[in-house]
C-alpha positions in Angstrom: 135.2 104.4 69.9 136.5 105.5 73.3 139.0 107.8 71.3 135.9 109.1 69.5 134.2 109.8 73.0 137.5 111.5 74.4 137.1 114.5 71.5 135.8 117.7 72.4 132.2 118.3 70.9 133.1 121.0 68.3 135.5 118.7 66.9 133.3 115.7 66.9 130.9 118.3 65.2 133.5 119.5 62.9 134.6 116.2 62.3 130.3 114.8 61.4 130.0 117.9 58.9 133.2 116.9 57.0 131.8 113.5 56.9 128.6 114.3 56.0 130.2 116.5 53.5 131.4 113.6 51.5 128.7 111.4 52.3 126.3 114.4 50.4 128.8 114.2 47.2 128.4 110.3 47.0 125.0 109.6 47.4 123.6 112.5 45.9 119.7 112.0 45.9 119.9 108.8 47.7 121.0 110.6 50.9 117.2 110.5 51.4 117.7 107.4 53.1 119.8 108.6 56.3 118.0 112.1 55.7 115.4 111.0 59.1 118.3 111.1 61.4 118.5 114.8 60.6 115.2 115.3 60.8 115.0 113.5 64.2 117.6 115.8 65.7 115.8 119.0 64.2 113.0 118.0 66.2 114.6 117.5 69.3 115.8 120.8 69.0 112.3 122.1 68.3 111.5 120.4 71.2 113.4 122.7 73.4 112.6 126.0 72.2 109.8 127.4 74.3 110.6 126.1 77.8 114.4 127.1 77.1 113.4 130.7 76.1 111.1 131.0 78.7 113.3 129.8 81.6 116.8 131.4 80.9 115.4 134.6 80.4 113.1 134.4 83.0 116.6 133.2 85.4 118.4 135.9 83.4 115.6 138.7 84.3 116.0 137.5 88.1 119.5 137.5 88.8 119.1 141.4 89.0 117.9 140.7 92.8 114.8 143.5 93.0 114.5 146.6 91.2 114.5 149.2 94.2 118.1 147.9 95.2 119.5 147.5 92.0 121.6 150.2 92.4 123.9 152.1 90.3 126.2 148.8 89.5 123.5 146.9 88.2 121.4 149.2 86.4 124.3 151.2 84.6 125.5 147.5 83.9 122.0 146.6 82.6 122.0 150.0 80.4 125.1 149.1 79.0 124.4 145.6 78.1 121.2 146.7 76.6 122.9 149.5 74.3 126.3 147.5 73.4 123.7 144.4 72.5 121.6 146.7 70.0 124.9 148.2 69.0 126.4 144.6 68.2 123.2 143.7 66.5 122.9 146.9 64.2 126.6 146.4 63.1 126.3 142.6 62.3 122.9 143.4 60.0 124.9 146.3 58.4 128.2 144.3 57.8 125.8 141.8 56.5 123.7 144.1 54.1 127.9 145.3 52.3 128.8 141.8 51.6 125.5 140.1 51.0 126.3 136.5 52.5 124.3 134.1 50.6 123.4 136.6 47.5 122.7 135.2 44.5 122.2 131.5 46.0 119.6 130.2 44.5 119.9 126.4 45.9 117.1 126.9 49.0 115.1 129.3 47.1 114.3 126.6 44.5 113.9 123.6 47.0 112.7 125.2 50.0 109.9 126.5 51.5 108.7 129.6 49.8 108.0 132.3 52.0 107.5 135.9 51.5 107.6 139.2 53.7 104.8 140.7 54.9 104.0 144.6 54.2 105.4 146.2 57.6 102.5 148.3 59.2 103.8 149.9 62.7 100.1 149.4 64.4 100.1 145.5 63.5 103.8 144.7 64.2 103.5 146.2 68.1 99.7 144.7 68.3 101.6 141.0 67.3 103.8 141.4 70.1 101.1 141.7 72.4 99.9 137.8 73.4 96.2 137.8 73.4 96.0 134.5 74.2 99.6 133.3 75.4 98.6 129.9 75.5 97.7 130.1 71.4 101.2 131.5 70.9 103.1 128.8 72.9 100.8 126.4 70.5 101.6 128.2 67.7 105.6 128.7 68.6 104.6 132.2 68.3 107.7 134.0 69.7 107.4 137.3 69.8 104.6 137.0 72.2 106.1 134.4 73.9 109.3 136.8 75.1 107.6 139.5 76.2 105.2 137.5 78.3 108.2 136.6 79.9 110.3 139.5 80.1 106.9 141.1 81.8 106.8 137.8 84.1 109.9 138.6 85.2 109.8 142.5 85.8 106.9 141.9 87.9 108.3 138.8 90.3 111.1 141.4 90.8 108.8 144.4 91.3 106.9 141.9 94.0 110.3 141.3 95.8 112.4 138.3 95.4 112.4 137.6 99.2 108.3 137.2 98.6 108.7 134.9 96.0 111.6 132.8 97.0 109.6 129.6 96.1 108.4 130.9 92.5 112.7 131.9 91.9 113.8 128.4 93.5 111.6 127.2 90.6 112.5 129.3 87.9 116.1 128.9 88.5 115.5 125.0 88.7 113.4 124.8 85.7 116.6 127.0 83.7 119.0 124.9 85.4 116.6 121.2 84.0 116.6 123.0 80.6 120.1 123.4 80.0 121.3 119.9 81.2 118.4 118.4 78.8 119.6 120.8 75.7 123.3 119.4 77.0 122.1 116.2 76.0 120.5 117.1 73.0 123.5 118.8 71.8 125.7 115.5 72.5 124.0 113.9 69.7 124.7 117.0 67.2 127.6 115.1 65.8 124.9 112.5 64.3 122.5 115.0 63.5 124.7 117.9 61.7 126.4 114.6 59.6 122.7 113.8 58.6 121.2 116.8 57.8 124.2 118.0 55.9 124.9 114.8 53.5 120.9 115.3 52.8 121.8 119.5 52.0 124.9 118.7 50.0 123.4 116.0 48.0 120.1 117.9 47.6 121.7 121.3 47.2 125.3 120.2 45.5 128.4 122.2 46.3 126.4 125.8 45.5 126.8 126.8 49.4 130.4 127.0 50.0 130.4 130.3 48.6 127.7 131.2 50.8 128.8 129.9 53.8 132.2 131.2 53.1 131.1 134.8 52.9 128.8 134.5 56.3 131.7 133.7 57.8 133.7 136.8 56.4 130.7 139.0 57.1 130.6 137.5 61.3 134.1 138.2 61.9 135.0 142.0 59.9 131.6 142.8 62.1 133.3 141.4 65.5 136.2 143.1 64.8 134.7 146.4 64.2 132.4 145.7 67.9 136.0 144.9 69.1 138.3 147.4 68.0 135.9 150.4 67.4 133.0 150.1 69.9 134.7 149.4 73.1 137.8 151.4 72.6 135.4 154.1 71.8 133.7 153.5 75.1 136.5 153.7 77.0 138.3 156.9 75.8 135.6 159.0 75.5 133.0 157.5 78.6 135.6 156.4 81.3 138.5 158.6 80.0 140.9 155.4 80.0 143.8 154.3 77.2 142.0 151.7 74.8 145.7 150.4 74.7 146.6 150.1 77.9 142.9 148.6 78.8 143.5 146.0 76.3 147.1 145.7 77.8 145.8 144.6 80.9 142.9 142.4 79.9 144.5 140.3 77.5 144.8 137.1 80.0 141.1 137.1 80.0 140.6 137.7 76.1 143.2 134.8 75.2 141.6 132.6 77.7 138.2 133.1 76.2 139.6 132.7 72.7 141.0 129.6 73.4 138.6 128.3 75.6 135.2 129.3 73.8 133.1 129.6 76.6 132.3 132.8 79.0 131.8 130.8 82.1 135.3 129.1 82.4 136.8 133.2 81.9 135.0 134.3 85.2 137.6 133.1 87.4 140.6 134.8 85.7 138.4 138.0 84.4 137.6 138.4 88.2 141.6 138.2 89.2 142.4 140.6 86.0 140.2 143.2 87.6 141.2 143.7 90.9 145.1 142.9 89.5 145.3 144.6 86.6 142.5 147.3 86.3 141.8 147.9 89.8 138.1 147.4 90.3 137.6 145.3 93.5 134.8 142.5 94.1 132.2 145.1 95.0 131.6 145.5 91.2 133.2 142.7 89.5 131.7 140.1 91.7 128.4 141.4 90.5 129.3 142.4 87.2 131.8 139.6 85.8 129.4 136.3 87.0 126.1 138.6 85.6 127.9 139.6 82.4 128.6 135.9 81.5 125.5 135.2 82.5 123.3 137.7 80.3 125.7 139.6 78.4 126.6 138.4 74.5 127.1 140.8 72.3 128.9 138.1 70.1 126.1 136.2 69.6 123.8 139.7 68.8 126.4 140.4 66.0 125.8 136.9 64.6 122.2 137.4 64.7 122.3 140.1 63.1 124.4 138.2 60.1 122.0 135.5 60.1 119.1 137.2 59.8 120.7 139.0 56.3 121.9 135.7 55.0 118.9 133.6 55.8 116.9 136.3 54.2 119.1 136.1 51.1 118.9 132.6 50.5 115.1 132.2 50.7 114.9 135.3 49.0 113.0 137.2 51.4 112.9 141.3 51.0 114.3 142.9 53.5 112.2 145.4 55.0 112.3 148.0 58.2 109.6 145.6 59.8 112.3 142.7 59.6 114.9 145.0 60.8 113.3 146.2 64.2 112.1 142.2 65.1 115.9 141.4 63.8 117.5 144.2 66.3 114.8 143.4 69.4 115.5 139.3 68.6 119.3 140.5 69.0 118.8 141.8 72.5 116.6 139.5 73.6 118.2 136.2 72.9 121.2 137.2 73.2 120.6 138.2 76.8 119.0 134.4 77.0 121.4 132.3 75.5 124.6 132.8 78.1 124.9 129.7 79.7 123.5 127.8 77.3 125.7 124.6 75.8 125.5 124.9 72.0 123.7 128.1 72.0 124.4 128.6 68.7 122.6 126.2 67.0 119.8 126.3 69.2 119.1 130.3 69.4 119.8 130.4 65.5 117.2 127.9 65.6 115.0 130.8 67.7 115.5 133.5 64.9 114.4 131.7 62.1 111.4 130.0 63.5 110.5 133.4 65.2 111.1 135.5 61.8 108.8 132.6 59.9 112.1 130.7 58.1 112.2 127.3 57.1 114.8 125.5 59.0 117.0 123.9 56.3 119.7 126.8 57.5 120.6 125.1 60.7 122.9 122.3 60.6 125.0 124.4 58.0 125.3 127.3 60.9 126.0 124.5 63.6 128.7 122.9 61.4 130.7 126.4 60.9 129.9 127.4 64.3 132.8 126.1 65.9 134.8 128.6 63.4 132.8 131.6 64.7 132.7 131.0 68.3 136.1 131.5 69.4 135.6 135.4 67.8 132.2 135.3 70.0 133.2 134.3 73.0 136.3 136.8 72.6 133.9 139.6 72.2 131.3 138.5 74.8 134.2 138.7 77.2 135.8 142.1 76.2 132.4 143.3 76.4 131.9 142.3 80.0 135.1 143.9 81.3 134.3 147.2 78.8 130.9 147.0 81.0 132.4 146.6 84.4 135.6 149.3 84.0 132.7 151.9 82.7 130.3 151.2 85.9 133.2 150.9 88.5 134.9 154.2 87.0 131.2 155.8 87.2 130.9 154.8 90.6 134.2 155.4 92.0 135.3 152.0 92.6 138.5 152.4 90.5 141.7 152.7 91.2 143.9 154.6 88.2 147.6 153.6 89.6 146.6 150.0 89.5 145.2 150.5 85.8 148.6 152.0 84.5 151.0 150.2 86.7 153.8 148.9 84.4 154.2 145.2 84.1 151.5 144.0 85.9 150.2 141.8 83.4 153.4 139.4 83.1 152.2 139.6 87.0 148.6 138.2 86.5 149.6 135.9 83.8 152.2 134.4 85.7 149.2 133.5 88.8 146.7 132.8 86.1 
């Protein structure tokens, strides 16, 4: 057991989902019997929807300091994230929509939920994200609402002046901070819940969503890559003038680091030493933009949104229609602006999507068990997106120094301190 408490959680996870695998073929219909211990964990996770959503977007919204001082750092950073995220979004739906994860999988259609689009009307779909009644919505787990009650919240304690509502912040920030310790928690006990819930899919649903799963994760990476090695090279030569090449010759400590490490947080310190080393942007901007960008910048986890949404939609057989698309593309900003920070943010925001585009839930433990696959290509874009955002604001504001950015050798330099 103590060896078994000395793994890291993805491979406890990893290591569940193979077991629970097996356990599926074996018992067949009689996984019924441990099928609770899923269902228990689903619910915890339900559990921690609304006051998670609320909080780290509220904390998200209010790390900007106050609107008047903003500035140029912060608000070209903001504009950036905001267009890169609906960029990252667009191409994971389209990548999805060529390869058609899930197509053709009839297994949840026939033992799920049914559930069927409704016709898209522009009047009613911007009226339903207007909350009425907000307290009907939180009872309801009406999302939509929910988020831009907040994000208006948020716009307004800032508008009001941090300084003037120093106690409300303290609270907000403390209230984010309870939230992601409990979903911590929670997620320790995903091992035992992801075994449970998928022995009860595969002996329900047999082996029909290997396939499935198998082209999702085809469809997440070709759409990282082409964020990766299209968007942001495009950003750089033709908004801040720079070599793609040599950019991505002098970030690459930070984009192995977050590779290997999976997690945005942990990059800071060496993305931060990269910059002023190797590209030549000092604190000024990278203190700001580097901490912020982990914080509220994932345009990783908007590309897999945007795959989600197509392949949940194909295995319920759901029609895809422009309605879907523009709550897929705002969810894609949205949450993935609030899930930074977030341990297990995967499983948990994917959790979000569904239940805020009206999906059964069946679909998560089988995202949470190949997440672990997934996530080192996330965190490796959420990275390279936040250094792509901070060389395009500190070359817009002067803060740049070119003979630093094409100084030979100086990343066996940085690596070498790193």
């Amino acid at each position: 057991m103590k060896m078994w408490f000395k793994l890291p959680l993805y491979t406890q996870i990893a290591i569940g989902a193979v077991i629970g695998v097996i356990v599926g073929f074996i018992l067949g219909e009689n996984v019924r019997f441990i099928a609770p211990i899923g269902d228990a964990f689903l619910q915890l996770l339900k559990m921690l929807i609304i006051p998670l959503v609320i909080t780290t977007i509220l904390s998200g919204i209010l790390k900007l300091n106050d609107i008047k001082s903003f500035g140029k750092v912060g608000g070209g950073f903001l504009f950036y994230l905001i267009i890169t995220s609906l960029i990252a979004t667009t191409i994971g739906f389209l990548v999805a929509m060529v390869i058609q994860p899930g197509k053709g999988n009839t297994s949840f259609l026939n033992h799920g939920e049914s559930v069927e689009a409704e016709e898209f009307s522009f009047s009613d779909h911007f009226l339903s994200m207007i909350p009425a009644n907000i307290f009907e919505s939180l009872a309801n787990m009406d999302m939509l609402p929910i988020i831009i009650f907040t994000i208006a919240i948020g716009l307004v304690i800032l508008s009001l002046g941090k300084e003037k509502n120093s106690t409300v912040v303290k609270f907000i920030d403390e209230a984010a901070n309870i939230m992601l310790r409990l979903t911590e928690f929670v997620i320790q006990l995903a091992p035992y819940g992801i075994f449970a819930l998928l022995a009860s899919l595969v002996g329900t649903f047999g082996s029909d969503m290997l396939s499935a799963v198998a082209s999702f994760i085809l469809a997440d990476y070709i759409a990282m890559a082409i964020v990766f090695l299209v968007v942001y090279p495009l950003i750089l030569k033709f908004i801040t003038k720079l070599s793609p090449f040599q950019f991505y010759k002098n970030v690459y400590p930070s984009i192995l680091f977050a590779f290997t490490t999976s997690t945005s947080s942990a990059t800071i310190p060496v993305s931060l030493r990269v910059m002023k080393k190797n590209v030549g942007i000092s604190e000024k901007t990278a203190g700001f933009t580097i901490p912020f960008g982990a914080t509220a910048n994932m345009d990783g986890m908007a590309v897999a949104l945007g795959v989600i949404s197509v392949f949940a939609t194909n295995l319920y057989g759901i029609e895809l229609t422009f309605g879907l698309f523009l709550q897929i593309v705002f969810l894609g900003l949205v949450l993935s602006i609030g899930a930074a920070g977030v341990r297990g943010a995967g499983i948990i925001f994917s959790m979000i999507l569904l239940e805020t585009l009206g999906m059964p839930l069946e679909l998560v433990p089988v995202l949470a068990a190949i997440w672990p696959i997934i996530d080192m290509g996330h965190t490796t874009v959420n990275v390279t997106s936040d250094l792509t955002g901070t060389t395009l604001v500190a070359r817009k504001t002067g803060d740049f120094d070119e003979e630093i950015f094409y100084q030979k050798n100086v990343n066996e330099n940085s690596n070498n301190k790193a």
